[in-house]
C-alpha positions as CSV (number, residue, x, y, z in Angstrom):
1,X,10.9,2.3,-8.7
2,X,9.1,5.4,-8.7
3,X,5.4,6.4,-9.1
4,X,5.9,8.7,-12.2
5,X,2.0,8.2,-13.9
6,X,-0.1,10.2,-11.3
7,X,-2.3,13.2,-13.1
8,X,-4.6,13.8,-9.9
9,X,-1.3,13.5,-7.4
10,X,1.5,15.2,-7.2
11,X,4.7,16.2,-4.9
12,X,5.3,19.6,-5.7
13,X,8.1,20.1,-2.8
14,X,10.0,18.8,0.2
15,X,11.9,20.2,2.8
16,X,12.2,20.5,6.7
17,X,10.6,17.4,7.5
18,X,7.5,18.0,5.3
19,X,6.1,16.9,2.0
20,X,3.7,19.6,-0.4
21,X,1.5,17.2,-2.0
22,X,-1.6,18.2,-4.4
23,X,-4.2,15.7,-3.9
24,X,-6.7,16.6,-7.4
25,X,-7.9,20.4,-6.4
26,X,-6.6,20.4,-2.4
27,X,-3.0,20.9,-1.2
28,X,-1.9,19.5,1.9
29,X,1.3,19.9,4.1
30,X,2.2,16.8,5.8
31,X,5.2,15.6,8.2
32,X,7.7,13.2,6.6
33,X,10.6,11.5,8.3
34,X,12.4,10.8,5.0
35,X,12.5,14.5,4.3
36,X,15.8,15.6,6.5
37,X,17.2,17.8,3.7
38,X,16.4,21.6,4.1
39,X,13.3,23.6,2.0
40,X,14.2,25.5,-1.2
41,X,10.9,27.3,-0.6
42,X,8.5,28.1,2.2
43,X,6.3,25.3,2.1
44,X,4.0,27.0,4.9
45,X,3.4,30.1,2.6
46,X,2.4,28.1,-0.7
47,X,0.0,30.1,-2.4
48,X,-3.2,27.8,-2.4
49,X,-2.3,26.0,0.6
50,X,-5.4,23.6,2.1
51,X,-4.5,22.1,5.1
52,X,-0.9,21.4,7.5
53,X,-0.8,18.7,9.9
54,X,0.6,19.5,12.8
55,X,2.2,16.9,15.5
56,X,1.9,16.8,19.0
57,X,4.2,16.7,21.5
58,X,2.7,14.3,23.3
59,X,1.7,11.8,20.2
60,X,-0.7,12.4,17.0
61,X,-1.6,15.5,16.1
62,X,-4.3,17.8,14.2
63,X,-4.8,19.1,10.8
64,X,-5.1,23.2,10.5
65,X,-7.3,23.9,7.8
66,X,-5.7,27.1,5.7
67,X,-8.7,27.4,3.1
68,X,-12.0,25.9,2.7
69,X,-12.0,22.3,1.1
70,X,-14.4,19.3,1.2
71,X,-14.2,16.7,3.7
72,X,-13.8,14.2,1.2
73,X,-13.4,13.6,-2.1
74,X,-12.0,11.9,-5.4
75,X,-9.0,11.1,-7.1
76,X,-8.2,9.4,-9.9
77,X,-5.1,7.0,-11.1
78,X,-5.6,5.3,-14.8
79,X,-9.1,3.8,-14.5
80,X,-8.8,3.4,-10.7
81,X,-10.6,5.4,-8.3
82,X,-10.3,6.7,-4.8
83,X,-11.7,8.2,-1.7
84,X,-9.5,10.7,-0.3
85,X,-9.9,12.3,3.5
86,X,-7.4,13.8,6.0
87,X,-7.5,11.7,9.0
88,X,-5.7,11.1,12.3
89,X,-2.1,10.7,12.5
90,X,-1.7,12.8,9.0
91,X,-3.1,10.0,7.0
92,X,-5.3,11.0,3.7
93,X,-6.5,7.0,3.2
94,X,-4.5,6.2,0.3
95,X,-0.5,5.9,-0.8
96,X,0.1,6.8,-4.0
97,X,3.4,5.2,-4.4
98,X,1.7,2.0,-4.4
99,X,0.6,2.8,-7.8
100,X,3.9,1.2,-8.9
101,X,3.0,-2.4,-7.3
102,X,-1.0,-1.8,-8.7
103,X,0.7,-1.9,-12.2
104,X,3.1,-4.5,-11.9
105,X,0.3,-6.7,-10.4
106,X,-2.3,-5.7,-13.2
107,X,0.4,-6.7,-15.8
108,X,0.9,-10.1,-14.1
109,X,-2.8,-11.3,-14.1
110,X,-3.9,-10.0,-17.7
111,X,-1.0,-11.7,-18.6
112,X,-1.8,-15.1,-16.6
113,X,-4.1,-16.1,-19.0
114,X,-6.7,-17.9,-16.3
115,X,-8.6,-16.6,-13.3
116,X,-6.2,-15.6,-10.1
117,X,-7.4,-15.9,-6.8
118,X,-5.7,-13.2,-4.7
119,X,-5.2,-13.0,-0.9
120,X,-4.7,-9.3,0.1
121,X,-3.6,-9.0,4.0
122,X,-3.5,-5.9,5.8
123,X,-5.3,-4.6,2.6
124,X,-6.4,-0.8,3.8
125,X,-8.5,0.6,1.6
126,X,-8.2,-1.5,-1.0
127,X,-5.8,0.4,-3.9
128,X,-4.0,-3.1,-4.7
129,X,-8.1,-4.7,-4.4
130,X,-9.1,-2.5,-7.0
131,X,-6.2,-3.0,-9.6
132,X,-6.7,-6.6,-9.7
133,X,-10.4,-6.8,-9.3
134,X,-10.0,-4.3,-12.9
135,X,-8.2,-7.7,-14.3
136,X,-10.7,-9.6,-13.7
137,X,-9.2,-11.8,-10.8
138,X,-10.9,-12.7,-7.2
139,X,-9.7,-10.7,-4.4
140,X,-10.0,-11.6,-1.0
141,X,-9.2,-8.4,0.9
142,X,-8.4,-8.8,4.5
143,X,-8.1,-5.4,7.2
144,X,-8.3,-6.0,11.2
145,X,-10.2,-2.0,11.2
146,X,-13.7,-1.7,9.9
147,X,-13.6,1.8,8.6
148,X,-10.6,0.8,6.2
149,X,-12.6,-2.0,4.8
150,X,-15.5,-0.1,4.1
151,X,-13.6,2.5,2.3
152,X,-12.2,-0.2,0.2
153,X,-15.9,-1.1,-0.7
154,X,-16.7,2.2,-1.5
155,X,-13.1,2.5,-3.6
156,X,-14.2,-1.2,-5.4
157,X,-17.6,0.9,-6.4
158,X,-15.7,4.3,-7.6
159,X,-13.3,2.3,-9.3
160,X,-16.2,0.8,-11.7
161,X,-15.6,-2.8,-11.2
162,X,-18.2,-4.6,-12.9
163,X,-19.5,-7.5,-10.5
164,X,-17.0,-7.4,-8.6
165,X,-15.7,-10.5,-7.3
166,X,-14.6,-9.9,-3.8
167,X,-14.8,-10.9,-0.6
168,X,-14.4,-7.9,2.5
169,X,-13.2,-9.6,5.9
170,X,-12.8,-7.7,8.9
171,X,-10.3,-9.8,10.9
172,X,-7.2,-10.0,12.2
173,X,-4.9,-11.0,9.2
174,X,-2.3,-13.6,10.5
175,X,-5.5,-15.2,12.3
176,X,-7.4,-15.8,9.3
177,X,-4.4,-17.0,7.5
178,X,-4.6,-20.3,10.1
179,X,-8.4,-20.6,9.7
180,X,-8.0,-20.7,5.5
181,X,-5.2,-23.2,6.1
182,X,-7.8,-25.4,8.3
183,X,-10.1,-24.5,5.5
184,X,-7.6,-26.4,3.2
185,X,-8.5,-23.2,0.9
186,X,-5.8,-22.4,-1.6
187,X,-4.8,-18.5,-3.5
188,X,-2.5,-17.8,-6.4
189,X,-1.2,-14.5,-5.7
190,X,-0.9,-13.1,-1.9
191,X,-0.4,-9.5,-1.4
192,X,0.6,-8.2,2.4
193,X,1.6,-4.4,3.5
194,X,2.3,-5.3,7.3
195,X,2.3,-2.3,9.8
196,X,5.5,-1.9,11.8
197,X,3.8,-2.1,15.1
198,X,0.8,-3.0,16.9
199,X,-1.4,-3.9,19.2
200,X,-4.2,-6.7,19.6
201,X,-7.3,-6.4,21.3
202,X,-6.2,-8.4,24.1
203,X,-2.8,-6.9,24.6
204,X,-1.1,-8.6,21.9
205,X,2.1,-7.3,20.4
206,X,3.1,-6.9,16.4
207,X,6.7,-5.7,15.7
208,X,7.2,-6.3,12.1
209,X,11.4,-7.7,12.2
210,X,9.9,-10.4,15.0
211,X,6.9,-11.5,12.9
212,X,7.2,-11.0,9.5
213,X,9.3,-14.3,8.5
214,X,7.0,-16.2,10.4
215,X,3.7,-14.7,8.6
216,X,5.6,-15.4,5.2
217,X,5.8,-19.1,6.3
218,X,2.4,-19.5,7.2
219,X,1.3,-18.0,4.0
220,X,3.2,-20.7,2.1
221,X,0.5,-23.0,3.1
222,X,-2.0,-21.7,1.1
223,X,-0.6,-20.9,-2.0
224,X,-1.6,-22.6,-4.4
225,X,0.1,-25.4,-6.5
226,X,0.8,-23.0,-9.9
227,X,1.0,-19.7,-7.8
228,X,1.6,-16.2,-9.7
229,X,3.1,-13.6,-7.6
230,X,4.1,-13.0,-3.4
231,X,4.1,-9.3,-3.0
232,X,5.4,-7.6,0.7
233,X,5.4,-3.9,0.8
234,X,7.0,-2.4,4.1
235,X,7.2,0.9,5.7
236,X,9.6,0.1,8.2
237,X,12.6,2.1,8.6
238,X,15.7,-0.2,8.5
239,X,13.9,-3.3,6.5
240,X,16.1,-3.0,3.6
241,X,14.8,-4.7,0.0
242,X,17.7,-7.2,0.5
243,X,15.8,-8.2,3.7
244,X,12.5,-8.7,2.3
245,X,13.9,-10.5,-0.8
246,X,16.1,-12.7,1.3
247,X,12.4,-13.8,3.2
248,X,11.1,-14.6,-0.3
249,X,14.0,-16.1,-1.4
250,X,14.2,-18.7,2.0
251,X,10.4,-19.0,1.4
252,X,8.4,-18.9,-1.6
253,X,11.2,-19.0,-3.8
254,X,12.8,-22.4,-2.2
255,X,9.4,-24.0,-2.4
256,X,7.6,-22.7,-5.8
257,X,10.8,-22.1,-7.8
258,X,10.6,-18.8,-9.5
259,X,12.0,-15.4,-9.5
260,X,12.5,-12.8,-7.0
261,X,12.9,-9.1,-7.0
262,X,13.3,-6.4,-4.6
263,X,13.3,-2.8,-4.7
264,X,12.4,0.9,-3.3
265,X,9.5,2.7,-3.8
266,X,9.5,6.3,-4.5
267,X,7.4,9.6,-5.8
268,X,8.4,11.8,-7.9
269,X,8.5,15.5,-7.1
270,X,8.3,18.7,-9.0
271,X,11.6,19.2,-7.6
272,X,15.1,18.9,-10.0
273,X,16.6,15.5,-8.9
274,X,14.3,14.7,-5.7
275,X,12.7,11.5,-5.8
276,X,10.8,11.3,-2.2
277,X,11.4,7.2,-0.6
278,X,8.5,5.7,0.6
279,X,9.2,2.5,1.8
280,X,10.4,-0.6,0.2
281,X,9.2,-3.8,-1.7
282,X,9.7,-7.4,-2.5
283,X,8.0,-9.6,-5.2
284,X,8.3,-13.5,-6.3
285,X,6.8,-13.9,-9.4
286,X,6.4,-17.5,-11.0
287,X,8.2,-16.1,-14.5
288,X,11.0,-13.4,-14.6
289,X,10.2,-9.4,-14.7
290,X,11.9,-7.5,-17.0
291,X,13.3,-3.9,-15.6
């Protein structure tokens, strides 16, 4: 599936490791891994040109400013809105292919025809918050970094959410997960976009293949008795959508019944016949989506 809606967002080329992306009135140049096929243009030389990240040798990088911009600013998708700000390790705080699971999910609770509770793990800055707080369910969004989930807050507020009902925790995801279970508290629609890798505060490792079956598991406990949709998004190079639709279907789908669906998510470009990949995706839903 590809994000084909975007008017503030665009790939306008690839090539040589690098994506041209405008971002509303700025252009950025930024590394990606998917893009081994050579440029049909020089990228570097793009009239307009903003900003190029640059990697280091040694790990991260820095962005190289190539004419004046703001240090923030906003971008809109539908009637969602969002923060946008080159950060470390080439990041802009947002990833616009997501917009394909925001609509999917939207469609699924105006459809549900009652109030969903949703879980949102490793929620970011809160693009899949917003979309479903705009249908009227409760979101619980969950981030371990505090800067991320104050974005999200101010994202909830640009969005227009009226009373928005919301809860922002700052806490290690899988963690809270267990004390919810204890809490015997129940959601009907969990949403998780794992990283591949990481690092706890007190040395603790996350690889994503080790841990993510297990996380899925745990989650089972508290979805609720009529749940809606399971969503996993992943970034990982290698996890096919066969992989993360055979953990939903050994999961979710073996204890709730239901349907389940897998697929990759893409952008596309300004480019003839180049859709960019950006990771992949896998959804149980309680009733079957028609493609």
């Amino acid at each position: 599936m590809k994000a084909a809606e975007w008017q503030d967002y665009t790939v306008i080329a690839t090539g040589n490791g690098y994506k041209l992306e405008r971002w509303g009135s700025v252009t950025l140049l930024r590394p990606d891994p998917q893009v081994i096929w050579d440029c049909a243009a020089d990228l570097d030389g793009y009239k307009g040109l903003s900003a190029k990240y640059i990697r280091s040798e040694t790990g991260g990088g820095k962005w190289i400013k190539k004419s004046a911009f703001p240090d923030e600013w906003t971008v809109s998708y539908k009637d969602l809105k969002f923060k946008v700000k080159p950060m470390g390790f080439k990041h802009t705080g947002l990833f616009p292919e997501q917009a394909v699971n925001w609509d999917i999910m939207r469609d699924l609770i105006k459809n549900a025809d009652r109030e969903i509770n949703v879980l949102n793990l490793f929620a970011y800055t809160g693009g899949a918050t917003c979309a479903c707080l705009k249908e009227g369910a409760r979101v619980c969004h969950v981030d371990s970094a505090k800067a991320m989930v104050e974005r999200a807050k101010e994202n909830v507020m640009l969005s227009g959410v009226k009373e928005p009902k919301v809860r922002f925790i700052v806490d290690d995801c899988k963690k809270f997960v267990e004390r919810e279970i204890r809490r015997g508290k129940f959601y009907d629609a969990i949403i998780m976009d794992p990283p591949s890798y990481g690092r706890g505060p007190n040395g603790e490792t996350w690889k994503l293949e080790d841990e993510l079956f297990s996380l899925v598991k745990t989650c089972l406990k508290v979805l609720s008795e009529k749940p809606l949709f399971f969503l996993i998004n992943s970034y990982t190079t290698g996890l096919q959508p066969q992989v993360i639709k055979n953990i939903l279907t050994a999961t979710v789908k073996k204890a709730k019944g239901g349907f389940v669906t897998a697929y990759e998510v893409g952008l596309k470009t300004q480019e003839d016949g180049i859709i960019l990949p950006c990771g992949n995706s896998g959804l149980w839903t309680d009733t079957e989506i028609k493609e």
